[in-house]
C-alpha positions in Angstrom: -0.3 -24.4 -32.2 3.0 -25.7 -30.7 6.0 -26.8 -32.7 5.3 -30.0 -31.3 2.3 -30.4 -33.0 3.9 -28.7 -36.6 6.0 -31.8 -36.2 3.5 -34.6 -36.3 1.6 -33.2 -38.7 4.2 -32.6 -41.0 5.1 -36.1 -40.2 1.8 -37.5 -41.0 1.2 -35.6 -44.5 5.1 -37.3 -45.4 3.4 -40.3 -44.8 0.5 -39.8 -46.8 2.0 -38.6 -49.6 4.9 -41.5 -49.6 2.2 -44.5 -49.6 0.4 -43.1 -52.5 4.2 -42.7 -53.6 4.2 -46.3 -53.2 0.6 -47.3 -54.7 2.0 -45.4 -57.8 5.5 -47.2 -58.0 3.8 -50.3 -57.4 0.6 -49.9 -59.5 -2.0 -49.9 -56.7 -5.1 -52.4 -57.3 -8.5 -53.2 -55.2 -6.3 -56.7 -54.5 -3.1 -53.9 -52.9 -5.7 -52.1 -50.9 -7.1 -55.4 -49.1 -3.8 -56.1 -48.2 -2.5 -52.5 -47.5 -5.8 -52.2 -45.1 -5.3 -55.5 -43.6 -2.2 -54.4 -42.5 -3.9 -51.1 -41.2 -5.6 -53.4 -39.2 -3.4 -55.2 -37.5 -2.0 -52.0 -36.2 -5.7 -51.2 -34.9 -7.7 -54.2 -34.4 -6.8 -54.5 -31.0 -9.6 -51.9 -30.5 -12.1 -54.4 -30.9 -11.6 -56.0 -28.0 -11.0 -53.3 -25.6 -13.3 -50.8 -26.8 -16.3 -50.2 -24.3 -18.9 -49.5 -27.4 -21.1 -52.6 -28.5 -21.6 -52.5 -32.1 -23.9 -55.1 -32.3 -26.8 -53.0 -29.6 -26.4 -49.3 -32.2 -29.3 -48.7 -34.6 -29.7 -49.6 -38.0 -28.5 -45.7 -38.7 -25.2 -46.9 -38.0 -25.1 -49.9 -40.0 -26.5 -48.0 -43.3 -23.6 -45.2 -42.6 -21.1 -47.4 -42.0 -21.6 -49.6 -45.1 -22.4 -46.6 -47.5 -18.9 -45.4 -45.8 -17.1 -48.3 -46.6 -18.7 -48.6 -50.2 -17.5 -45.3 -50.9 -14.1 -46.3 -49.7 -14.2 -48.9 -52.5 -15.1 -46.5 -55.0 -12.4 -43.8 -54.2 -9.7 -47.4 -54.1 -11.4 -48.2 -57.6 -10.4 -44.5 -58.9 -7.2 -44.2 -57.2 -6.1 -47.2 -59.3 -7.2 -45.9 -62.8 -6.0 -41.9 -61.9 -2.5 -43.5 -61.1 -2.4 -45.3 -64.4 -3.4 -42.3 -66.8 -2.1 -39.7 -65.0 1.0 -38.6 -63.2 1.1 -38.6 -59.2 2.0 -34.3 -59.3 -1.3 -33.8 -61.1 -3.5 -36.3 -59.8 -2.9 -36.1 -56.0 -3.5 -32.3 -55.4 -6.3 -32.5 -57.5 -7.7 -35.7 -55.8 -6.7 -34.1 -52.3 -8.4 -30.7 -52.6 -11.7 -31.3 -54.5 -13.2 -33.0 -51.5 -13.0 -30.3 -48.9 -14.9 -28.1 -52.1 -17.5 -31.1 -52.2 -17.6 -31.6 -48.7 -18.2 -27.7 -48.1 -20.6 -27.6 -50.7 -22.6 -30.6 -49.7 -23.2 -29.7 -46.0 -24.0 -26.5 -47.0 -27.2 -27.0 -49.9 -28.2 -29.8 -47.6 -28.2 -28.2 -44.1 -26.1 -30.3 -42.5 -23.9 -27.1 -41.5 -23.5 -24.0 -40.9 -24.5 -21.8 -44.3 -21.0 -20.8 -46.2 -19.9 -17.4 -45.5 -18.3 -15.1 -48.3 -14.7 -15.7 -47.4 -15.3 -19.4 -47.9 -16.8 -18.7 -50.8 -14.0 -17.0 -52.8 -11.5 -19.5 -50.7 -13.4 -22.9 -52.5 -13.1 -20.4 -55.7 -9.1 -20.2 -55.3 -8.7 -23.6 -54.7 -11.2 -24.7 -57.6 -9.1 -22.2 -59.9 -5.4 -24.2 -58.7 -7.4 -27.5 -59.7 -8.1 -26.1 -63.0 -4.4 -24.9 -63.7 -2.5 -27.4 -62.1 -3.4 -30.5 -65.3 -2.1 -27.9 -68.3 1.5 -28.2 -69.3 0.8 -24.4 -70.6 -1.8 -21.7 -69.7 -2.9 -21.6 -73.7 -3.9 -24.9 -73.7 -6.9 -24.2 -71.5 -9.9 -25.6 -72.6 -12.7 -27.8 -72.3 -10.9 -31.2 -73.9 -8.1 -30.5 -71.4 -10.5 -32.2 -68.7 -12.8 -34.2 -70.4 -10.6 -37.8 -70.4 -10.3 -40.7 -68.6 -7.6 -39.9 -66.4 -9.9 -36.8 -64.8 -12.7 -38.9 -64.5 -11.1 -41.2 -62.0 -9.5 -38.2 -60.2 -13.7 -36.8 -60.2 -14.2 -40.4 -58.6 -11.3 -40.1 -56.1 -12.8 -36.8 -54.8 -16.5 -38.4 -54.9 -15.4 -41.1 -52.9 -13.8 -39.3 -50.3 -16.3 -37.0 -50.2 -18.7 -39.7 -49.6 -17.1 -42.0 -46.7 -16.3 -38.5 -44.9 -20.0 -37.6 -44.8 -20.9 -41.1 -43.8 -18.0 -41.6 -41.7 -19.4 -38.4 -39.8 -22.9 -39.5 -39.8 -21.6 -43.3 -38.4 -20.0 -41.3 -35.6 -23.0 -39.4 -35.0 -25.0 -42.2 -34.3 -22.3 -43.7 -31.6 -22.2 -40.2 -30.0 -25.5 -39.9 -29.9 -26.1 -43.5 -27.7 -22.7 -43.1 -25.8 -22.6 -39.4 -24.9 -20.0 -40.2 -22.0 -17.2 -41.7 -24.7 -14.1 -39.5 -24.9 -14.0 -38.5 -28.6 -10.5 -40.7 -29.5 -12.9 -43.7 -28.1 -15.5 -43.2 -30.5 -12.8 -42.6 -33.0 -10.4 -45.2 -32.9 -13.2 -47.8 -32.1 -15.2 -46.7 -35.4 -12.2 -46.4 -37.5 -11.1 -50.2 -36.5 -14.3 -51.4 -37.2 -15.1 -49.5 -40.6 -11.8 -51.5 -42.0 -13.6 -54.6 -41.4 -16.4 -53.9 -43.9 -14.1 -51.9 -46.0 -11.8 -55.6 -45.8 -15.0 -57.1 -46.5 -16.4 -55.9 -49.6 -12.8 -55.4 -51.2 -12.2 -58.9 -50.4 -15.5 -60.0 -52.1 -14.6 -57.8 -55.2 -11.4 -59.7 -55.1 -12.4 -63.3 -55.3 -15.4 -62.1 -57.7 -13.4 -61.5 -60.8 -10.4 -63.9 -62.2 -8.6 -60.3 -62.8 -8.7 -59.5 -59.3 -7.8 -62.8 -58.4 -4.8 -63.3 -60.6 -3.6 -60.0 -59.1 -3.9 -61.2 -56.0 -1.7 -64.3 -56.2 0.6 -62.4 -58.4 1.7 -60.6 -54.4 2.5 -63.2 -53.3 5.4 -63.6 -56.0 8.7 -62.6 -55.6 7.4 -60.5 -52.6 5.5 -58.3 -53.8 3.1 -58.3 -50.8 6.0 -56.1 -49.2 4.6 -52.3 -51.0 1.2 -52.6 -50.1 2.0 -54.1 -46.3 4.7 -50.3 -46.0 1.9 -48.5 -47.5 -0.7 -50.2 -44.8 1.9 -49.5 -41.8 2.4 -45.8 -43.5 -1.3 -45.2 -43.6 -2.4 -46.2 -39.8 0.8 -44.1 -38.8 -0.9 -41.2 -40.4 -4.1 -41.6 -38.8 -2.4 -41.7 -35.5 -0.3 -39.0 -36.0 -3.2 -37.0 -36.8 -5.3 -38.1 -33.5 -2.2 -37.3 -31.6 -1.3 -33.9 -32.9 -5.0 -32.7 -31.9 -3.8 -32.9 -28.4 -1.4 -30.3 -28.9 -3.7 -27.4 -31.1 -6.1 -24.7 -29.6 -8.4 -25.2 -32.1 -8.2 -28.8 -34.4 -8.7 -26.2 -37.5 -5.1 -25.7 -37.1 -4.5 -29.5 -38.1 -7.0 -29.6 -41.1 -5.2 -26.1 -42.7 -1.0 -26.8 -41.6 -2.3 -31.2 -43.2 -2.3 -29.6 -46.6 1.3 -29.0 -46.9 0.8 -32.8 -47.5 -0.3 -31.4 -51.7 2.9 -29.7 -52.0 5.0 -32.7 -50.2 3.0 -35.3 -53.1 3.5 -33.0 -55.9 7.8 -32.5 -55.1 7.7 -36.4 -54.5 6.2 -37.1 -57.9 9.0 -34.7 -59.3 11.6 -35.8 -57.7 11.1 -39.9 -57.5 9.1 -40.5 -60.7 11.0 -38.0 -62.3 7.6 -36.3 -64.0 8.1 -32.3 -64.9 8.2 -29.4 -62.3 5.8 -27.4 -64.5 4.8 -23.1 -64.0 1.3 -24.3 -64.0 1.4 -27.0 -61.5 3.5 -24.6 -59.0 1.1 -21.9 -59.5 -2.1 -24.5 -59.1 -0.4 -25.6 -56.4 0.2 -22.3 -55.0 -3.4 -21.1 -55.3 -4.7 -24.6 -53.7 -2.8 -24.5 -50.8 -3.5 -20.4 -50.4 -7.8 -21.4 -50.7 -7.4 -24.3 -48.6 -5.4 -22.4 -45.5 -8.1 -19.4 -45.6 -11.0 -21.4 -46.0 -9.8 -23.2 -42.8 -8.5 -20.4 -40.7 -10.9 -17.1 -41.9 -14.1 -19.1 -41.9 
């Protein structure tokens, strides 16, 4: 991998972390993520219009993909919300992070829909599931079973079900357009499906909106005193990313490269809890940490 490449990605997992920085700061809400995706799609709606794939002509597979994709993307917005009010951002984003690449793996692999898992990954998904475990507990004797079972963890569970959900479908969705347009260069088939999933991610967000006088008052309440300025940075921070990323894989040997060097993005959420929302620099969490990132690299690169 060139240095080149170390650079976007690092630039892109900055990113990441410093919108969920922002969703944090600025108590992130189903109402922030219509307009933190709307912005995303201002960036990227262009693609609509020049994209040589016609939506409207691909089966009803990709339909049912993309709107279970973009229903799970309202789910993992729902428990980003609530994690980021019970919990603080150096515990719930590594946690939130790494359990979907242990689900994801997991999934694929009981199902069929991959290659079986060997050993290594095995005792990888083990190391990062034990840094998951160690990273909530302010002290190794306070292990136990109560440690976990609150609301705060819940919502991280649903984070890391959502994302594991809309990366399966998001997979399947491209699937589909692969399969009736072989001759599409994959960043065709990427950019043109990720532009159009925001629409009916926009969509059913926006109709959770309007449906409840909560959601609503929220809403309006953006428009105050500018506070429609966070969630539009975190929008413009969040397409960047995705960019970054689609860029960089033009500079790897092997795109496994990106996935293991994009988790440096857990320890760059972790310091940025610490250091802006002043939370506490823990033994556990550094070790947790430690242990994820460690599980996370191998399972990537010794697979």
């Amino acid at each position: 991998m060139s240095f080149f490449a170390f650079l976007l990605i690092l630039a892109s997992t900055v990113l990441h972390a410093t919108w969920n920085l922002v969703a944090k700061k600025s108590h992130f809400s189903i109402p922030f993520y219509v307009l933190m995706e709307s912005t995303s799609f201002l960036c990227w709606g262009h693609a609509i219009f020049w994209s040589p794939i016609p939506f409207g002509s691909l089966p009803a597979a990709f339909w049912i993909a993309t709107s279970m994709a973009a229903f799970c993307d309202l789910f993992y917005g729902v428990g980003i919300q609530y994690s980021y009010e019970k919990l603080e951002m150096s515990v719930a984003y590594p946690v939130m992070r790494s359990l979907p690449l242990l689900f994801t793996a997991m999934l694929t692999s009981v199902f069929g829909w991959g290659e079986r898992l060997s050993w290594t990954a095995m005792l990888s998904m083990a190391v990062v599931f034990s840094g998951c475990i160690i990273i909530p507990l302010a002290r190794f004797r306070d292990f136990s079973l109560k440690a976990y079972c609150n609301k705060g963890f819940f919502f991280v569970f649903m984070v890391a079900c959502g994302i594991t959900g809309y990366t399966l479908f998001d997979a399947r969705a491209m699937n589909v357009i692969r399969e009736c347009y072989p001759n599409e260069s994959a960043f065709t088939i990427s950019l043109s499906y990720y532009t159009f999933r925001m629409i009916a991610l926009i969509a059913f967000m926006a109709l959770m909106t309007v449906s409840t006088k909560k959601n609503r008052a929220i809403f309006r309440g953006l428009f105050r005193e500018r506070h429609w300025i966070p969630p539009m940075l975190a929008g413009s921070m969040a397409s960047t990313t995705f960019a970054l990323v689609l860029c960089a894989m033009n500079y790897v040997t092997n795109v496994a490269y990106v996935q293991a060097f994009r988790q440096i993005g857990l320890i760059i959420g972790m310091l940025e809890g610490v250091l802006f929302l002043k939370e506490k620099a823990t033994l556990t969490k550094t070790i947790g940490m430690l242990l994820i990132i460690a599980g996370l690299a191998a399972s990537v690169l010794f697979r």
